[in-house]
CHARMM-style PDB file with segment names, atoms N, HN, CA, C and O in Angstrom:
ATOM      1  N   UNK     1     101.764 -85.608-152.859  1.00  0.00      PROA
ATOM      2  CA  UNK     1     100.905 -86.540-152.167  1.00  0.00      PROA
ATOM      3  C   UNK     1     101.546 -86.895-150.829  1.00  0.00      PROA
ATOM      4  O   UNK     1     102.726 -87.212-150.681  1.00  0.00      PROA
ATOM      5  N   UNK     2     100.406 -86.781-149.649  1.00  0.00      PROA
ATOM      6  HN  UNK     2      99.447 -86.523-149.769  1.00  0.00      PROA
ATOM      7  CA  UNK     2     101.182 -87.348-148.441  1.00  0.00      PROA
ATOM      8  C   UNK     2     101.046 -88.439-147.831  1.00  0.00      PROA
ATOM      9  O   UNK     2     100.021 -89.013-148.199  1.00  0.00      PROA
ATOM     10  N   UNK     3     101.930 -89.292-146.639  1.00  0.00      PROA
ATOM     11  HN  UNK     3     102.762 -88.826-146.340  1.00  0.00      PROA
ATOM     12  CA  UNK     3     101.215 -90.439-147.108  1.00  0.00      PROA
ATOM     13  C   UNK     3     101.058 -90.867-145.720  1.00  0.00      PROA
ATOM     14  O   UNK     3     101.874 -90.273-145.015  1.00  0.00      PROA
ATOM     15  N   UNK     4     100.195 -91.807-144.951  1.00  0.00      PROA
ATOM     16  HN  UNK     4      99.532 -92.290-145.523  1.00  0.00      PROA
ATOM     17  CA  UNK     4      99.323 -91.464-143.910  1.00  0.00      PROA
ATOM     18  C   UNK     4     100.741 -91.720-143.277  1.00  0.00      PROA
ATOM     19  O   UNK     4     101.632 -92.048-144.061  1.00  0.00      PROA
ATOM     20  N   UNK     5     101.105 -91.580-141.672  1.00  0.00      PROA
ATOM     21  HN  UNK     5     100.382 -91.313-141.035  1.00  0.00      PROA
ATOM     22  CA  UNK     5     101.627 -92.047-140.595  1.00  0.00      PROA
ATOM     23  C   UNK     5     101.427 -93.326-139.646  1.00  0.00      PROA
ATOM     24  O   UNK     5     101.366 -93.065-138.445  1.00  0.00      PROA
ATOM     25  N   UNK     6     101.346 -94.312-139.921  1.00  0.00      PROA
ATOM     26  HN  UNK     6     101.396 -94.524-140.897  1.00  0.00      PROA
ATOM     27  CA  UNK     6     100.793 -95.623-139.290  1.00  0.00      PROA
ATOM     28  C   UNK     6     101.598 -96.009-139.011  1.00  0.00      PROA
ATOM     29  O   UNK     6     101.328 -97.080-138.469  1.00  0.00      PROA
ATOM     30  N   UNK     7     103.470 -95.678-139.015  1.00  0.00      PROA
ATOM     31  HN  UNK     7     103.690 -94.808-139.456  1.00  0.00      PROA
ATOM     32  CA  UNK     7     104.416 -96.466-137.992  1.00  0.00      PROA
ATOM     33  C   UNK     7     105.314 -95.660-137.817  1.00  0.00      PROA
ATOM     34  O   UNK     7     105.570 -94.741-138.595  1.00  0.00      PROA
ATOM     35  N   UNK     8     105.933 -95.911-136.727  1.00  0.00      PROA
ATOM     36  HN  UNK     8     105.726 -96.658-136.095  1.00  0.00      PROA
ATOM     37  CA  UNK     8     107.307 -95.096-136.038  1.00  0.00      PROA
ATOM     38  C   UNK     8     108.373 -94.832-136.945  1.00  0.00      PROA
ATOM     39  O   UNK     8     109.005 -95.829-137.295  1.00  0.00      PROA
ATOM     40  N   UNK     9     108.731 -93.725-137.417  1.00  0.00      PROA
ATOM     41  HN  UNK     9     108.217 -92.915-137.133  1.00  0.00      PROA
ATOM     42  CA  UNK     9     110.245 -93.475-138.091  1.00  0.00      PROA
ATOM     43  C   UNK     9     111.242 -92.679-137.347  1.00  0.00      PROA
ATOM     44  O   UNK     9     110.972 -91.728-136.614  1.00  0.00      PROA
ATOM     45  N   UNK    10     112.386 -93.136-137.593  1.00  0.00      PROA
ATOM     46  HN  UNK    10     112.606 -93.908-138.189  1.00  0.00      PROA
ATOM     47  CA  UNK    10     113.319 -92.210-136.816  1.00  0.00      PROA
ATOM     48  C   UNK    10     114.086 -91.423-137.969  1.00  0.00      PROA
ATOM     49  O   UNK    10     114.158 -91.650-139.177  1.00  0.00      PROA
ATOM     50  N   UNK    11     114.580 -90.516-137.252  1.00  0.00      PROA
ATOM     51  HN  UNK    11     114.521 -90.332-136.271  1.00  0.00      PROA
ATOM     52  CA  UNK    11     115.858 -89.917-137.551  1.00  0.00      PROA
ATOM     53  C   UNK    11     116.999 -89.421-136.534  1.00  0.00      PROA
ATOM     54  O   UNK    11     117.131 -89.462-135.311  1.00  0.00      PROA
ATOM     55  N   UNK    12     117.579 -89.052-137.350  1.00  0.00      PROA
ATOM     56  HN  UNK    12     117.472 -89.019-138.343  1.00  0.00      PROA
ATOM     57  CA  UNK    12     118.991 -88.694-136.098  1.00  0.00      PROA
ATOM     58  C   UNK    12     119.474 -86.868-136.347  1.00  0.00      PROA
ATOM     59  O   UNK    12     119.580 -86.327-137.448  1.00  0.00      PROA
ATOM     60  N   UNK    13     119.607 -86.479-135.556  1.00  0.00      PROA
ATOM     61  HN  UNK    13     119.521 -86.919-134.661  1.00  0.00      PROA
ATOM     62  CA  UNK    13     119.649 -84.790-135.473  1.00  0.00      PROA
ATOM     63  C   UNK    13     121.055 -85.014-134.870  1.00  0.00      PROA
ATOM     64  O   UNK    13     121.317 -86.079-134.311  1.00  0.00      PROA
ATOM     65  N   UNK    14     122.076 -83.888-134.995  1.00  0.00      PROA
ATOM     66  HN  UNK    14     121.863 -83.023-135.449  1.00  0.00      PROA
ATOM     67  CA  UNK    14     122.853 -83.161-134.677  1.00  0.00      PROA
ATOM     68  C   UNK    14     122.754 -82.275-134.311  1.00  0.00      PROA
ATOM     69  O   UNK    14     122.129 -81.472-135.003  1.00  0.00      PROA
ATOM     70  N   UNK    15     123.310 -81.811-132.963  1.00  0.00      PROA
ATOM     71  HN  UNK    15     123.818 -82.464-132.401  1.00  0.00      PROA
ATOM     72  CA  UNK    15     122.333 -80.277-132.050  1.00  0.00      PROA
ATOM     73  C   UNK    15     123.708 -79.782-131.195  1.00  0.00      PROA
ATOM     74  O   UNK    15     123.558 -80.217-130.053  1.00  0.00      PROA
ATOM     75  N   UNK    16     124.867 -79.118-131.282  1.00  0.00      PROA
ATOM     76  HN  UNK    16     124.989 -78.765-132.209  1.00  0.00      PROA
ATOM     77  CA  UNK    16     125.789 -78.421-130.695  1.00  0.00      PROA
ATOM     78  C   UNK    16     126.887 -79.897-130.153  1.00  0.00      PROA
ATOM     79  O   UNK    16     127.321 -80.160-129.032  1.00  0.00      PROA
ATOM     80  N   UNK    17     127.089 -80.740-131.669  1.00  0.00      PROA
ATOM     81  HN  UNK    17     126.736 -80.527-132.580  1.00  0.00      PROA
ATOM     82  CA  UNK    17     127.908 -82.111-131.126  1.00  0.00      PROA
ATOM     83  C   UNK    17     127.531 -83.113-130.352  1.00  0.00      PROA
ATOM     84  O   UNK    17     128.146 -83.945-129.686  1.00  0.00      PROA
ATOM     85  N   UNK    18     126.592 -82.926-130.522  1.00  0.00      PROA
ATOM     86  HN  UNK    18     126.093 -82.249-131.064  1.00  0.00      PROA
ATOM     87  CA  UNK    18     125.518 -84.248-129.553  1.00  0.00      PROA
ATOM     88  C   UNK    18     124.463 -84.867-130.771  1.00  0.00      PROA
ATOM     89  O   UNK    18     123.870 -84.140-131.567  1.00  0.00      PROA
ATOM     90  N   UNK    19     124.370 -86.250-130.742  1.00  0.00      PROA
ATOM     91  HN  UNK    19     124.853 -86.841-130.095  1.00  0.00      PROA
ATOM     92  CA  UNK    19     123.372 -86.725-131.600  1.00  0.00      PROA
ATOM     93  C   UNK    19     122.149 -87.118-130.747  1.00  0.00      PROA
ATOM     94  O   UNK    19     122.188 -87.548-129.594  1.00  0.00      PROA
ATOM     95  N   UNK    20     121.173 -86.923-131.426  1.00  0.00      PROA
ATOM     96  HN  UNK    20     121.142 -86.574-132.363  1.00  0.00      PROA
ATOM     97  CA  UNK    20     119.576 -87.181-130.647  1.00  0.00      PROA
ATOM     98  C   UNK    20     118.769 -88.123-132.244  1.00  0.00      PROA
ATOM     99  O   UNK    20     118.842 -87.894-133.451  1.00  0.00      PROA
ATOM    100  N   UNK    21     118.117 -89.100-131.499  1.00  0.00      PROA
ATOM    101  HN  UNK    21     118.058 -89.286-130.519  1.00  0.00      PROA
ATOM    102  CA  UNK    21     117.015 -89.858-132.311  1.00  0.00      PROA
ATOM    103  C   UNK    21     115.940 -89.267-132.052  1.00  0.00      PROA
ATOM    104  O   UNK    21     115.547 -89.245-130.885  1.00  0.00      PROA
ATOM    105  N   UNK    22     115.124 -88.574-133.195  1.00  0.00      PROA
ATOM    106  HN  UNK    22     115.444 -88.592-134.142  1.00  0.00      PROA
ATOM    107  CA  UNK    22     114.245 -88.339-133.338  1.00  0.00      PROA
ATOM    108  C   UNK    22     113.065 -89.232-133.793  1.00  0.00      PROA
ATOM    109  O   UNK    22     113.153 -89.502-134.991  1.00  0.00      PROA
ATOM    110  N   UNK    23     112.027 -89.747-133.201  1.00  0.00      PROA
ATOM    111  HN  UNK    23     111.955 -89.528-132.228  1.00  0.00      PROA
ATOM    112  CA  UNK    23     111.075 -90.713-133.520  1.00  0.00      PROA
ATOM    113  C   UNK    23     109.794 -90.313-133.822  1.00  0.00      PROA
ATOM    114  O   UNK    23     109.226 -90.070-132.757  1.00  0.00      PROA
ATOM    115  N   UNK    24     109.120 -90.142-134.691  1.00  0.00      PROA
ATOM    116  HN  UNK    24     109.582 -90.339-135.556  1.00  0.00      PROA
ATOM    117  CA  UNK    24     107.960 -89.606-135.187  1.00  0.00      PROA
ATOM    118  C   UNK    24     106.969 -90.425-135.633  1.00  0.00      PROA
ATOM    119  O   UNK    24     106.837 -90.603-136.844  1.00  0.00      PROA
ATOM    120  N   UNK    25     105.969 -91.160-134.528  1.00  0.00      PROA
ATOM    121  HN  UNK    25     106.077 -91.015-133.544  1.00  0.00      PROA
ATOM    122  CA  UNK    25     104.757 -91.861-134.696  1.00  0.00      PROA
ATOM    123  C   UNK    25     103.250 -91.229-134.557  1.00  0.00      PROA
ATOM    124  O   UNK    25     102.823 -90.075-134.501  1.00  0.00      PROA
ATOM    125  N   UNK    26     102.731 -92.344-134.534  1.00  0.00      PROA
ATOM    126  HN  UNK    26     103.078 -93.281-134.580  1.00  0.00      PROA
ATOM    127  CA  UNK    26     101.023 -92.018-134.933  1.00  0.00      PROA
ATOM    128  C   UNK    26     100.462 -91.306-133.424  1.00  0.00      PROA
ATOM    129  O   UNK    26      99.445 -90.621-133.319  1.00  0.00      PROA
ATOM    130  N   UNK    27     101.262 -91.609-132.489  1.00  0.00      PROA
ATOM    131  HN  UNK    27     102.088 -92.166-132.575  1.00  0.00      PROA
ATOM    132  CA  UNK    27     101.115 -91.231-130.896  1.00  0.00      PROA
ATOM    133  C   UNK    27     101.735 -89.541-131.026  1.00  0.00      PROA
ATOM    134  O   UNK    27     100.980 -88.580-130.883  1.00  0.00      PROA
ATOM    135  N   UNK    28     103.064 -89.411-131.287  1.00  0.00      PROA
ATOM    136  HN  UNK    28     103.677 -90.192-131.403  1.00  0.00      PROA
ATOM    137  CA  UNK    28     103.744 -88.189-131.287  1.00  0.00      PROA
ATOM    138  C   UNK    28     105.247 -88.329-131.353  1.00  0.00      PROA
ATOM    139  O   UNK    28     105.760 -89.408-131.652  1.00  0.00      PROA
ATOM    140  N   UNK    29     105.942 -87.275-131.084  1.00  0.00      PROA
ATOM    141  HN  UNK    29     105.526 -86.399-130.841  1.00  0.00      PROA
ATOM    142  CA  UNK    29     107.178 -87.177-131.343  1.00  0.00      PROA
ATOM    143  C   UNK    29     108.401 -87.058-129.683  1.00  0.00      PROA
ATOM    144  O   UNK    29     108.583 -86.184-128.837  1.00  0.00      PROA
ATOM    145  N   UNK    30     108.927 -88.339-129.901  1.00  0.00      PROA
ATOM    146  HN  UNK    30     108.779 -89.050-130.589  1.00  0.00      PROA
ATOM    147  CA  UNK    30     109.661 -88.659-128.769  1.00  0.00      PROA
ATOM    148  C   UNK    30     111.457 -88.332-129.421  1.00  0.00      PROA
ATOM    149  O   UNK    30     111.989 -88.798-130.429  1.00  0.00      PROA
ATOM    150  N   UNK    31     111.964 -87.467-128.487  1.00  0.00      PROA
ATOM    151  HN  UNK    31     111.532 -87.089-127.668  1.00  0.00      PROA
ATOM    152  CA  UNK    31     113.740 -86.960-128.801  1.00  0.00      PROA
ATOM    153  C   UNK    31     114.005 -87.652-127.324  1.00  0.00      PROA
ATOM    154  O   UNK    31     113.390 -87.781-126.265  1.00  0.00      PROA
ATOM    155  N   UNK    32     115.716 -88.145-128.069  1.00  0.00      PROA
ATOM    156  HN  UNK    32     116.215 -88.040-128.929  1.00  0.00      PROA
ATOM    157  CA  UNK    32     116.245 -89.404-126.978  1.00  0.00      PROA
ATOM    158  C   UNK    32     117.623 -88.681-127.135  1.00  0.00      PROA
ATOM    159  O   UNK    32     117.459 -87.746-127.918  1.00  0.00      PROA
ATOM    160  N   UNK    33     118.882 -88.746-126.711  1.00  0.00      PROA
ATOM    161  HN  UNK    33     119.015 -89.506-126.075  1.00  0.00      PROA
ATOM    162  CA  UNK    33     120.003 -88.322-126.602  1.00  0.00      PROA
ATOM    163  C   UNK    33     120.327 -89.960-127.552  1.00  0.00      PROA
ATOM    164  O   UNK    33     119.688 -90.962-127.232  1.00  0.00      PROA
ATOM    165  N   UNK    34     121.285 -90.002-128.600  1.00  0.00      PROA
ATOM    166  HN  UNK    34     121.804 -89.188-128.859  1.00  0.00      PROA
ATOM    167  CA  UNK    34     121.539 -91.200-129.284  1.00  0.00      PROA
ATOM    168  C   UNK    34     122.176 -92.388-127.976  1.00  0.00      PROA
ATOM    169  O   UNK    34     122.807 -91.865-127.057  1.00  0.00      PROA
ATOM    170  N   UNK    35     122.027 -93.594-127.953  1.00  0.00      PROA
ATOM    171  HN  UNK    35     121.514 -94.019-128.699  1.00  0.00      PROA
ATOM    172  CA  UNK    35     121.531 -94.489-126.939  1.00  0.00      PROA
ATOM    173  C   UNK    35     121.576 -94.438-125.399  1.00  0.00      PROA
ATOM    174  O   UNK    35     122.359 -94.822-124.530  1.00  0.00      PROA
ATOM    175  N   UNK    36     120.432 -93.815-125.440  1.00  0.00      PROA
ATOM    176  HN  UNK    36     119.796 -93.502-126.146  1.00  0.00      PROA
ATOM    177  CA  UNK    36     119.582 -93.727-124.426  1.00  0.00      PROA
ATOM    178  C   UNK    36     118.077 -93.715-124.430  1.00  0.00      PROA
ATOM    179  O   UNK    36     117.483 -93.066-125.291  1.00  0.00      PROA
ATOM    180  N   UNK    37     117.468 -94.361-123.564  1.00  0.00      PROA
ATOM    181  HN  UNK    37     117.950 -94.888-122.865  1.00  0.00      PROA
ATOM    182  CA  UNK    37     115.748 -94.841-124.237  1.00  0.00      PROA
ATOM    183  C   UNK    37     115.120 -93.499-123.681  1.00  0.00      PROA
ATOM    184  O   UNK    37     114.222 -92.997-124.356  1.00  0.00      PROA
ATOM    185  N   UNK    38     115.467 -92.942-122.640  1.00  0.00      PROA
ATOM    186  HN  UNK    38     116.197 -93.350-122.091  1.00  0.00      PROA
ATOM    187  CA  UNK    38     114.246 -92.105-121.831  1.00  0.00      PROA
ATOM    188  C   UNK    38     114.450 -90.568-123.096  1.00  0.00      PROA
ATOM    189  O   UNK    38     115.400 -90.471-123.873  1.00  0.00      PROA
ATOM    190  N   UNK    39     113.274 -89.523-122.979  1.00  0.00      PROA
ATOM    191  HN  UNK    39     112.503 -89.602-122.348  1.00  0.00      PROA
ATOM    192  CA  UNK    39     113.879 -88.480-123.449  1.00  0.00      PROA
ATOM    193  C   UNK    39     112.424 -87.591-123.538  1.00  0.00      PROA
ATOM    194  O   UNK    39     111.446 -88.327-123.409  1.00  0.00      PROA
ATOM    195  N   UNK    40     112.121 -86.262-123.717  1.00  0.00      PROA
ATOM    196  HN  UNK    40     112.916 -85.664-123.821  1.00  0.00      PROA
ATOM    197  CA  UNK    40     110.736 -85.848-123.553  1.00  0.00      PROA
ATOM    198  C   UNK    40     109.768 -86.334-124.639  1.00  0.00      PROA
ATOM    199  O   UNK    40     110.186 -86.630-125.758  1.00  0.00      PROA
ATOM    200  N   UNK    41     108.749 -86.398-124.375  1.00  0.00      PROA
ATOM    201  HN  UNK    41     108.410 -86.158-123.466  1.00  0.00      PROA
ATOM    202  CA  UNK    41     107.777 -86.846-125.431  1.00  0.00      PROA
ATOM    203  C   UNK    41     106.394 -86.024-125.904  1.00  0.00      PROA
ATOM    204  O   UNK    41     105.646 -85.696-124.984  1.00  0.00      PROA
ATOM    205  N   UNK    42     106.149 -85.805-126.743  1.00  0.00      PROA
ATOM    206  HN  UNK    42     106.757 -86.072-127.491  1.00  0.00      PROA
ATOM    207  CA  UNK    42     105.240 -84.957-126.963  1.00  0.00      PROA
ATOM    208  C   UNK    42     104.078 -85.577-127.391  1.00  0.00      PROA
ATOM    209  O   UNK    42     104.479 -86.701-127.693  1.00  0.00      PROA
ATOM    210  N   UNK    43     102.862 -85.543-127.609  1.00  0.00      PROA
ATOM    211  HN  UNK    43     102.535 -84.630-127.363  1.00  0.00      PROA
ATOM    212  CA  UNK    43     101.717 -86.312-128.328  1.00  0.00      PROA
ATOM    213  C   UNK    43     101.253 -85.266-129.322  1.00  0.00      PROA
ATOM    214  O   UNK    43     101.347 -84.053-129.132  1.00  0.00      PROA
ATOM    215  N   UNK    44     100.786 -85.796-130.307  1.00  0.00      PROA
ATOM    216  HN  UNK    44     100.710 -86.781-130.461  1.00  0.00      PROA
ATOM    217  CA  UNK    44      99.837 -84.293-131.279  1.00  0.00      PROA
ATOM    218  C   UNK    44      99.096 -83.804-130.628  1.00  0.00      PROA
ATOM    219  O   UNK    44      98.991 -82.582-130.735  1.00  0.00      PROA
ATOM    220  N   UNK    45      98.383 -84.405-129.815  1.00  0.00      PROA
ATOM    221  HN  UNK    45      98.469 -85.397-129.728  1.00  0.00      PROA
ATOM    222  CA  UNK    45      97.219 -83.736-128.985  1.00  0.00      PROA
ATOM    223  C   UNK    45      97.829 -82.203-128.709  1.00  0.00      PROA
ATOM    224  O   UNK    45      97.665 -81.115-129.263  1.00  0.00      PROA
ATOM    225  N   UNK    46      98.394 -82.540-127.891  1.00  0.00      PROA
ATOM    226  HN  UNK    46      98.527 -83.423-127.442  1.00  0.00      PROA
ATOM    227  CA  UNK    46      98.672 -81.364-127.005  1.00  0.00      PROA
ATOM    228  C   UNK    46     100.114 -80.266-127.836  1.00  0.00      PROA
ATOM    229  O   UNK    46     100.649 -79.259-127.372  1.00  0.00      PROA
ATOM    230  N   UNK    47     100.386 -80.992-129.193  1.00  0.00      PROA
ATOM    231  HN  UNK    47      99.952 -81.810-129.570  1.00  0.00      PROA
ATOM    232  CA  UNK    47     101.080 -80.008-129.924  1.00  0.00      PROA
ATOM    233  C   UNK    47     100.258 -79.059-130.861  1.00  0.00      PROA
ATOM    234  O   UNK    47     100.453 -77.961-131.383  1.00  0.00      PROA
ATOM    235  N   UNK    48      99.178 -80.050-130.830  1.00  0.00      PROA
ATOM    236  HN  UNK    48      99.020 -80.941-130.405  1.00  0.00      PROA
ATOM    237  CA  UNK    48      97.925 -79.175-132.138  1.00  0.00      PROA
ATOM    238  C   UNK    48      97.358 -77.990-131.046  1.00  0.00      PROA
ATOM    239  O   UNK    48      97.393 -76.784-131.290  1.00  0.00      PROA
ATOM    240  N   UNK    49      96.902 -78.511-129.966  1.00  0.00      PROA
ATOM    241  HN  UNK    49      96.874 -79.491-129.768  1.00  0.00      PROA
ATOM    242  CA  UNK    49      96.328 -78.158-128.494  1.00  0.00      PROA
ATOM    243  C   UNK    49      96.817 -76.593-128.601  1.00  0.00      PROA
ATOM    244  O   UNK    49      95.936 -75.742-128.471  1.00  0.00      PROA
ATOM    245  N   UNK    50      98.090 -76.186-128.816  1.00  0.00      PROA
ATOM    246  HN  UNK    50      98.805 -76.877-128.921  1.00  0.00      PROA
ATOM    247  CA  UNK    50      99.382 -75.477-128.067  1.00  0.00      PROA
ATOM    248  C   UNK    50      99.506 -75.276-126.790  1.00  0.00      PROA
ATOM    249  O   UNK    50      99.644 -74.176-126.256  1.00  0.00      PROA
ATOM    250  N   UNK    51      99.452 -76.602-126.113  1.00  0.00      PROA
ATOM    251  HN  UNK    51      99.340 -77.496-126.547  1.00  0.00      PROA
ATOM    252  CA  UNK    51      99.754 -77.292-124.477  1.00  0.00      PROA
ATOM    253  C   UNK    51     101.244 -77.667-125.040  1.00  0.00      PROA
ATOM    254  O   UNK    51     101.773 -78.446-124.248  1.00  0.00      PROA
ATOM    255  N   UNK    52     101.980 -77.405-126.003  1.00  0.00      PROA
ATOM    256  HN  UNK    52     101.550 -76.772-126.647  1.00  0.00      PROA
ATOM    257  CA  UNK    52     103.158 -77.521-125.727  1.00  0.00      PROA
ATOM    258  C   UNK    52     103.856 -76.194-125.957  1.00  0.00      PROA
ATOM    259  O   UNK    52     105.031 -76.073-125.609  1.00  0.00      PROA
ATOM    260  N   UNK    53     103.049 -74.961-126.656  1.00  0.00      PROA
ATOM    261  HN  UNK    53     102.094 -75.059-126.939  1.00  0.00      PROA
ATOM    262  CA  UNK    53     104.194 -73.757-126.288  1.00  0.00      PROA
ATOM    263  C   UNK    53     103.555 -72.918-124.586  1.00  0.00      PROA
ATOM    264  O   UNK    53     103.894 -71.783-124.253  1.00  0.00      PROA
ATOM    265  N   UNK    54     102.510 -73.923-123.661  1.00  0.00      PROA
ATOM    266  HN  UNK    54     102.234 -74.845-123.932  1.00  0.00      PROA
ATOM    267  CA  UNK    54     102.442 -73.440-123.081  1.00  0.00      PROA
ATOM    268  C   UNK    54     103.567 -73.165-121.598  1.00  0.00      PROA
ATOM    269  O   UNK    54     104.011 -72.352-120.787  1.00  0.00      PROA
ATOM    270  N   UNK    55     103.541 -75.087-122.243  1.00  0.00      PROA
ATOM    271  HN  UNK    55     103.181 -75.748-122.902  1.00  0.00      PROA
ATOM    272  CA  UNK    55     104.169 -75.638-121.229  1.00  0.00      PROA
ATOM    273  C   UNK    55     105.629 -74.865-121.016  1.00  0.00      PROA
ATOM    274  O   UNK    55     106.176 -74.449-119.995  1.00  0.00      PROA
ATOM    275  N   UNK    56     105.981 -74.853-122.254  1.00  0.00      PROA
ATOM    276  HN  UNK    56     105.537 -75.191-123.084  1.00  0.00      PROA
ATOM    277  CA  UNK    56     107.120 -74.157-122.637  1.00  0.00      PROA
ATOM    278  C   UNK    56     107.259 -72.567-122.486  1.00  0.00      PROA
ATOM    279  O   UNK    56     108.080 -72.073-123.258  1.00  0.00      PROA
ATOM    280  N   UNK    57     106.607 -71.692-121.635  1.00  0.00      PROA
ATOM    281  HN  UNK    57     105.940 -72.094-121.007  1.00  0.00      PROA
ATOM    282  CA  UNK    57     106.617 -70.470-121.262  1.00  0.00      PROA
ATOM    283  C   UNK    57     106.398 -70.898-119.769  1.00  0.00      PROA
ATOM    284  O   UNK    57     106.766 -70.007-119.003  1.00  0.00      PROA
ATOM    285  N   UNK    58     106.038 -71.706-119.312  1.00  0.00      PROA
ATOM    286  HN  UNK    58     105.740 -72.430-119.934  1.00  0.00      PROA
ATOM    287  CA  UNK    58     105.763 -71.879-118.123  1.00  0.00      PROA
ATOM    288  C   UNK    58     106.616 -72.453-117.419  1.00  0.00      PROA
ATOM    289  O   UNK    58     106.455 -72.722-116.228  1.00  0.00      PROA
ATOM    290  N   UNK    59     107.765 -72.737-118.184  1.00  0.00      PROA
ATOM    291  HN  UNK    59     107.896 -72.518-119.151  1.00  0.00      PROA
ATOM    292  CA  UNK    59     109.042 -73.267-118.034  1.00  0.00      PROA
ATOM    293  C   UNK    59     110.300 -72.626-117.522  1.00  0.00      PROA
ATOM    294  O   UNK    59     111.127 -72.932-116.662  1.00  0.00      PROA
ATOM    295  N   UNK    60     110.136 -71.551-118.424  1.00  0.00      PROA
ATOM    296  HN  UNK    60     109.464 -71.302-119.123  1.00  0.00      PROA
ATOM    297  CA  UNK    60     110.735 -70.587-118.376  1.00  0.00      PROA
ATOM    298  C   UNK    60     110.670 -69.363-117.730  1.00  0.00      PROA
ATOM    299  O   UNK    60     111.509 -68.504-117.459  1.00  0.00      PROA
ATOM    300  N   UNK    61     109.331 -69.500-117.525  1.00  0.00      PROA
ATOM    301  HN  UNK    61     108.650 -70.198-117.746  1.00  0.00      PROA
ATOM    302  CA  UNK    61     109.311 -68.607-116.269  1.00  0.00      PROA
ATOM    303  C   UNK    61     109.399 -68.793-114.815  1.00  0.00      PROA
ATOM    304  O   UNK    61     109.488 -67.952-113.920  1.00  0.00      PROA
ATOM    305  N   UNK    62     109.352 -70.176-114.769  1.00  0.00      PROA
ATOM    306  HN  UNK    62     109.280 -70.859-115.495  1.00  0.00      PROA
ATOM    307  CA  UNK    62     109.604 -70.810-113.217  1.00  0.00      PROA
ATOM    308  C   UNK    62     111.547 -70.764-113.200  1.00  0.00      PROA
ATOM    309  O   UNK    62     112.325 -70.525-112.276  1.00  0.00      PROA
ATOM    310  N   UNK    63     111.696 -70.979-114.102  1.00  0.00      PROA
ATOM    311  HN  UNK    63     111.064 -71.173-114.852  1.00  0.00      PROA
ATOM    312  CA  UNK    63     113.445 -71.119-114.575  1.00  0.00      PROA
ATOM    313  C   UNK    63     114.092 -70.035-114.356  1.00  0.00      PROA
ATOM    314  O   UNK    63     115.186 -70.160-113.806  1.00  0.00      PROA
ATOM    315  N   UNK    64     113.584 -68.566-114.741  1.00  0.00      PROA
ATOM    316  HN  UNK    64     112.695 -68.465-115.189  1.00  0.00      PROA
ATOM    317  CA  UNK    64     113.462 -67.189-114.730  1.00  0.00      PROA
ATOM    318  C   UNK    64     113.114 -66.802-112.918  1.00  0.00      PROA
ATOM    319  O   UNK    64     114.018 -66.296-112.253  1.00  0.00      PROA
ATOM    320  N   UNK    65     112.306 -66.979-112.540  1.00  0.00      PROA
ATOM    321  HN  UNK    65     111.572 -67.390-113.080  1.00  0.00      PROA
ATOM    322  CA  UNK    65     112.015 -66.956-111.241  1.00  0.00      PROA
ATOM    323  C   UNK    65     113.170 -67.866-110.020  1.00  0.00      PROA
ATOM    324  O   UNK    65     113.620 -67.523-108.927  1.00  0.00      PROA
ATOM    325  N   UNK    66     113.321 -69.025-110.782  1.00  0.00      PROA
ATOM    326  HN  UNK    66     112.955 -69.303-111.670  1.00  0.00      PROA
ATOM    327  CA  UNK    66     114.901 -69.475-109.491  1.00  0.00      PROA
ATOM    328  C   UNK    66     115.732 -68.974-109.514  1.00  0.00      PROA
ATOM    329  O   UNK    66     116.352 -68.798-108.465  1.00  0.00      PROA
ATOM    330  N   UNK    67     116.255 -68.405-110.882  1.00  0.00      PROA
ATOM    331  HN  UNK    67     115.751 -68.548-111.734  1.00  0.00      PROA
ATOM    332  CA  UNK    67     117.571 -67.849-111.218  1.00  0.00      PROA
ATOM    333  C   UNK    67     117.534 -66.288-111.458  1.00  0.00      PROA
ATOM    334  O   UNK    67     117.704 -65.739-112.547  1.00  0.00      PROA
ATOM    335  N   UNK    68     117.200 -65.471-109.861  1.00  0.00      PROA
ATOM    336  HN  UNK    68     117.062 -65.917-108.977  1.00  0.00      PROA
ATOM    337  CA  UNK    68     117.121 -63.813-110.171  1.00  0.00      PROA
ATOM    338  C   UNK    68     118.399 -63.394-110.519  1.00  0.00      PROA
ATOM    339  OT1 UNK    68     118.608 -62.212-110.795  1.00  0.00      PROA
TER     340      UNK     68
END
């Protein structure tokens, strides 16, 4: 049984010795570097969308393109 999403939960990730809060609400999923508030944010919209693996090729290819 699952059970709806109606408030913010965190967790905490470990990623190459760095800790990040992971926050997972009814809006979307915001990663922070552990205390620090700013960090990218995603909404479902645009994760259901896949406006976020777009964004994310489009990233990389501008990234790819500075760095011949």
């Amino acid at each position: 049984m699952t059970a709806k999403l109606d408030k913010t939960i965190k967790r905490e990730l470990d990623v190459d010795g760095k800790t990040y809060t992971i926050a997972i609400g009814p809006d979307g999923v915001k990663v922070t570097e552990k205390g620090r508030r700013n960090g990218p944010e995603m909404s479902w919209r645009s994760i259901i969308s896949g406006d976020a693996s777009l964004n994310e090729s489009l990233k990389a290819s501008v990234d790819a393109a500075a760095n011949p």
